[in-house]
C-alpha positions in Angstrom: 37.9 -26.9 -6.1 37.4 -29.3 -8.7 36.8 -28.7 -12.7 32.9 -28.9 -12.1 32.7 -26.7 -9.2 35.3 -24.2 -11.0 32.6 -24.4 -14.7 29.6 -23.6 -12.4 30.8 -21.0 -10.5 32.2 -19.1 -13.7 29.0 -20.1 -15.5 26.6 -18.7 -12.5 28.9 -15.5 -12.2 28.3 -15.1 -16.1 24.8 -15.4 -16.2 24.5 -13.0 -13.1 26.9 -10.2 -15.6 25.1 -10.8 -18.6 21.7 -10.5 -16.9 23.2 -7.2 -15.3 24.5 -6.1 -18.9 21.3 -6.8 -20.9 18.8 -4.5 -18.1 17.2 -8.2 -16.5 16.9 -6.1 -13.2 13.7 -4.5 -12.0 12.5 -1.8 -13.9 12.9 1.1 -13.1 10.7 4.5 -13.9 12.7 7.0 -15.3 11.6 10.1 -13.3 11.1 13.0 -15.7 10.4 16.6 -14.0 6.6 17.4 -14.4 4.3 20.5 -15.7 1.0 19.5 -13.8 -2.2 21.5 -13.7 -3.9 20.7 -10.6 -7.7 21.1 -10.1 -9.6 22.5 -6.8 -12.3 20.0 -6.2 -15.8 21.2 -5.1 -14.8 19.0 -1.8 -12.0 21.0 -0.8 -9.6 18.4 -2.6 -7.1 18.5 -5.3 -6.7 16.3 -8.6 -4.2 16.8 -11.1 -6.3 17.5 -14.6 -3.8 17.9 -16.9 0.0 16.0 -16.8 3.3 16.4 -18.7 6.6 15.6 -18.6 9.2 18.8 -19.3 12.9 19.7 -19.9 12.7 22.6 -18.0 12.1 22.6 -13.8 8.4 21.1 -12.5 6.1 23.2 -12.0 2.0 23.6 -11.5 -0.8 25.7 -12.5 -3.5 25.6 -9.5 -6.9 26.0 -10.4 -9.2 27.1 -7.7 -12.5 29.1 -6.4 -12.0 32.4 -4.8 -14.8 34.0 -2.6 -17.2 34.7 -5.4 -16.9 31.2 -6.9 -14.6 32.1 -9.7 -11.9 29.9 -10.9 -8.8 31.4 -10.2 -5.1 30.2 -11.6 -1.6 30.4 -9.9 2.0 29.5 -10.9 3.6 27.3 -8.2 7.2 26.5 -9.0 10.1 24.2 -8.4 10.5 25.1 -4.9 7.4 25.9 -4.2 6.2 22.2 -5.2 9.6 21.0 -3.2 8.8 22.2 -0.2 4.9 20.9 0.1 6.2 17.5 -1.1 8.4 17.3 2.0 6.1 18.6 4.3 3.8 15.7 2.9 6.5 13.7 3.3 7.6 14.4 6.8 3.6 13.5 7.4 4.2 10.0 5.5 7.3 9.3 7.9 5.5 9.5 10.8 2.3 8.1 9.8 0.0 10.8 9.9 -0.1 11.9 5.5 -3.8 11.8 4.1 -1.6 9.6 1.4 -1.2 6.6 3.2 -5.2 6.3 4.7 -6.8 3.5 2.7 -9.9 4.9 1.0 -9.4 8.4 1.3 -12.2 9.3 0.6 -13.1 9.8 -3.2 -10.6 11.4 -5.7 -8.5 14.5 -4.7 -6.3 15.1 -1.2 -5.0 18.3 -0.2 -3.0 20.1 -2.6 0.6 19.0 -0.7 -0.7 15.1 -0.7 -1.8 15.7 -4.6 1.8 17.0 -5.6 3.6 14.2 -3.5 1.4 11.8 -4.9 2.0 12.5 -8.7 5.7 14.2 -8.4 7.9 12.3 -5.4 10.3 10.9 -7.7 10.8 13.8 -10.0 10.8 16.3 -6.3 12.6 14.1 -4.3 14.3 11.7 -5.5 14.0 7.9 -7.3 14.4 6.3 -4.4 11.4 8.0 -2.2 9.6 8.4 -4.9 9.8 4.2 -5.5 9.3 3.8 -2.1 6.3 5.8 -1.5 5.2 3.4 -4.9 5.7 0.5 -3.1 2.7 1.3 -0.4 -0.5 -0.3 -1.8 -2.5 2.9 -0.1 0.3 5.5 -1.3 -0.4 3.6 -4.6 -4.0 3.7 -4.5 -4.4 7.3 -3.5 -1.9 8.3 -5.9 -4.1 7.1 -9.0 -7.3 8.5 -7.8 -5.2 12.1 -7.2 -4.3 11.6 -11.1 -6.9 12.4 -13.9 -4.4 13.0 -16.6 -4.3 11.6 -19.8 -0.5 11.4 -19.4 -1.0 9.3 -16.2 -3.3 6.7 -17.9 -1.0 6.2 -20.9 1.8 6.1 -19.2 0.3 3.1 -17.1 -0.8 1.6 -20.0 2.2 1.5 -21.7 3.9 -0.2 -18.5 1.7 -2.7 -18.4 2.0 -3.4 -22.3 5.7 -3.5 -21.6 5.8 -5.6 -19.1 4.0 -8.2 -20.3 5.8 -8.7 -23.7 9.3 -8.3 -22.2 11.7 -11.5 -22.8 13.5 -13.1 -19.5 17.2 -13.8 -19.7 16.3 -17.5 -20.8 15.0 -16.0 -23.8 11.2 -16.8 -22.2 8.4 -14.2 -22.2 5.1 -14.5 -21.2 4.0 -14.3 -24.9 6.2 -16.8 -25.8 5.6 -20.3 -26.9 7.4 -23.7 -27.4 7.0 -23.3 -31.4 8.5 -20.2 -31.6 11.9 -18.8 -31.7 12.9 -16.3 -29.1 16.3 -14.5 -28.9 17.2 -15.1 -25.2 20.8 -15.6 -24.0 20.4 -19.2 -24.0 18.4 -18.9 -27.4 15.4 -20.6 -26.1 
């Protein structure tokens, strides 16, 4: 190889490290364990009211109507939670989970769709929990399950986020040719 070849190669492999090194890659949601209260519906379906991330395991208060029309609370925990989440799941895999219908129907799903909707990542994992994300119906579904004030700041903060953050050229969408940004390149 000749002198040229060797600078580009070294300079394209540094740029790659240094993009690596300074967090240029996707971003990624940190997937914090969850204390939801979720909400009977007078449809049958489930919305999660209240939203919050925890320390301690997940875990969910359910709010329904018994017999008489009286709201009722129970403690679901961890595993409880777990194991609806994959059932969901296992509905997702083979096509046949209310959380993948485009318009569902109004807010709410059942209470297994509503807990995979708002807690995959933190139940099962980043990666399904991403991947789930990356279905524009999942998506949907999942925002409409989610009433929380948590889960409307939270996207609001992502989206303010996102659109101030610098590239690796020192770019951002806020940026302009007057002013000085602090990218690698100092541009």
């Amino acid at each position: 190889m000749n002198k040229f070849t060797n600078n580009v190669l070294l300079g394209t492999t540094g740029a790659l490290m240094m993009s690596i090194l300074t967090g240029c890659e996707a971003p990624q949601e940190e997937q914090k364990n969850r204390f939801l209260v979720i909400e009977q519906q007078a449809n049958g379906k489930y919305i999660v009211v209240e939203e919050m991330p925890t320390d301690g395991p997940s875990r969910a208060i359910i709010r329904e109507k018994d017999a008489q029309g009286n709201t009722v609370e129970r403690f679901m925990n961890e595993a409880e939670m777990k194991a609806l989440a994959e059932q969901e799941y296992q509905k997702v895999q083979n096509g046949t989970s209310e959380t993948l219908r485009e318009n569902s129907g109004g807010a709410g799903m059942g209470l297994a769709g509503t807990i995979l909707a708002v807690a995959a990542g933190s139940l099962m994992g980043n990666m399904i929990g991403n991947a789930l994300m990356n279905n524009k119906n999942f998506s949907k579904n999942s925002a409409r399950s989610n009433k929380s004030a948590y889960s409307r700041s939270a996207a609001g903060k992502a989206s303010r986020a996102g659109s101030s953050k610098k590239s690796f050229f020192g770019g951002g969408s806020k940026s302009s040719s007057s002013s000085k940004s602090g990218g690698f390149f100092g541009g």
